[in-house]
N, C-alpha and C positions, 0 to 999 in steps of 0.2 A: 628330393626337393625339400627345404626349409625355409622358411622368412621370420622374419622377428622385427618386430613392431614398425614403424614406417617403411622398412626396406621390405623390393622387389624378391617373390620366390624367387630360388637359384638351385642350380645341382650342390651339397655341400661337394666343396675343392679337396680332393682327395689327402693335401697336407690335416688335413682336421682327423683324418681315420686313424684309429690307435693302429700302432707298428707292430706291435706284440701281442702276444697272446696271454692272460695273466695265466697268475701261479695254477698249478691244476686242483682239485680237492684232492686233498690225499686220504685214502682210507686203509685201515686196516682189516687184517684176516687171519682167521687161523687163531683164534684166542679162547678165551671163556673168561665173558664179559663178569662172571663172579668175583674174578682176579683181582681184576684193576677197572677202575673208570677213566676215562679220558675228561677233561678240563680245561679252564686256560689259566695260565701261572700267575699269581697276582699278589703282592705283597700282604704277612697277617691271615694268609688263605688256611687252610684246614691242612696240614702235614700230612696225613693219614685222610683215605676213605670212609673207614669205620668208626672215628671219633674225634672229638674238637678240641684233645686236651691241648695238643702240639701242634703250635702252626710257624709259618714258614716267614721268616722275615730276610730285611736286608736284600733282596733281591735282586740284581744286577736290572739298572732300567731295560740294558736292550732285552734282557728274557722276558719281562714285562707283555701276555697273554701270549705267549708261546703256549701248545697245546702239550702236556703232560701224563702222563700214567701216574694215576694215584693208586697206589694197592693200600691194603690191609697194616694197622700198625705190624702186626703178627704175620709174615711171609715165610708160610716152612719149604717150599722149594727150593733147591739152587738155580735154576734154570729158567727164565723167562723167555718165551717162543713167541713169534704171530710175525707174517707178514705184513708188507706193505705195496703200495700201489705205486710208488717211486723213491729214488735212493735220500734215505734223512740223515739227520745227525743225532745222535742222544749221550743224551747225558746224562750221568746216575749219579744219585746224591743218596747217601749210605746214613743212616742213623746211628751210633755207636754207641 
């Protein structure tokens, strides 16, 4: 039941109920949080985890707070691992 301001309570009319369900959280697993930090992508932002000489510009709006892995300017691995809680997209952007 709902009312708002001079109108009669009513049952809310089922048209008013979201249809869907939103997006789920998505989490990750499988990592070592040392590696890399998780963030949200934001133009002028910090390039690197570990230091603020190099940061990220020009940014495409739509990636604008997409969530990110920031590692280490310094990455001696070839292989980055960790799962996920549902199927994503990434995209790797290489410093040269």
């Amino acid at each position: 039941m709902w009312h708002i301001k001079d109108q009669p309570e009513e049952v809310v009319p089922p048209h008013f109920f979201y249809q869907t369900v939103g997006n789920p959280v998505l989490k990750l697993y499988d990592y070592d949080s040392k590696d890399f930090s998780l963030s949200y992508m934001r133009d002028f932002d910090n390039a690197f985890k570990d230091e603020a000489t190099y940061k990220m510009a020009d940014i495409p709006v739509m990636y604008n707070n997409f969530v990110q892995l920031k590692f280490d300017s310094i990455y001696d691995d070839d292989v980055v691992e960790f799962r996920t809680s549902g199927a994503i997209t990434i995209y790797i952007a290489i410093w040269e």
